[in-house]
N, C-alpha and C positions, 0 to 999 in steps of 0.2 A: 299227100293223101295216099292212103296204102292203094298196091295193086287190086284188082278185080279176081286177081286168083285165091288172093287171102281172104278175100269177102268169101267167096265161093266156097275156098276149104275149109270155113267156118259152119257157113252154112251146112256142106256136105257132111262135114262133122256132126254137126248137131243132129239131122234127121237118118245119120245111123242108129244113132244112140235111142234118139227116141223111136224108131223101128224098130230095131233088134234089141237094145238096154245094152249094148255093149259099155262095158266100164272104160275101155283105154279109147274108143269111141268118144266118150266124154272128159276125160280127161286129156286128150289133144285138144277138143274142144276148148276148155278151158286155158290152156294155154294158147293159143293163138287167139284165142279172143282180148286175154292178157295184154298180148303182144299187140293187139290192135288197138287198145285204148290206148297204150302208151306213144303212138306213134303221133307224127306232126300233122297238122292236117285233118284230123278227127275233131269233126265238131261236137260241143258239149251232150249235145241229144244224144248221137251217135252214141258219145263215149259212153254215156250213162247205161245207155239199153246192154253195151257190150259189158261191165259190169256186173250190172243184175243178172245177165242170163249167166257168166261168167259163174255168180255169188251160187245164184239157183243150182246149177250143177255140181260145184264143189259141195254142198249140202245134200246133197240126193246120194253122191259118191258117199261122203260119210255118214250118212244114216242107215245105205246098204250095206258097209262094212263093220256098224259099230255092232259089238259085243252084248251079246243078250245075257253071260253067263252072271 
């Protein structure tokens, strides 16, 4: 089971991002969350939520960077 700091720095990750929109805010996000699904110990629930918000984010990054021209 992961540490309680990696839950944390997820977490803390995430409600920068969504406080300030910081993009590298979100995208640490996204990898550590990454990194948490993939670990031993995470149950399916878990895994799944860390995933989706995972998915959610990378999609929000690329909508804010895609190209209008």
């Amino acid at each position: 089971m992961p540490s309680s700091e990696l839950w944390a720095g997820a977490l803390s990750l995430l409600l920068i991002h969504h406080e300030t929109g910081c993009p590298h805010s979100a995208l640490n996000a996204v990898r550590l969350l990454e990194r948490l699904c993939e670990m031993d110990g995470v149950d399916a629930e878990t895994r799944n939520l860390c995933e989706r918000a995972s998915a959610r984010l990378s999609r929000q990054q690329e909508t804010r960077h895609a190209c209008t021209a």
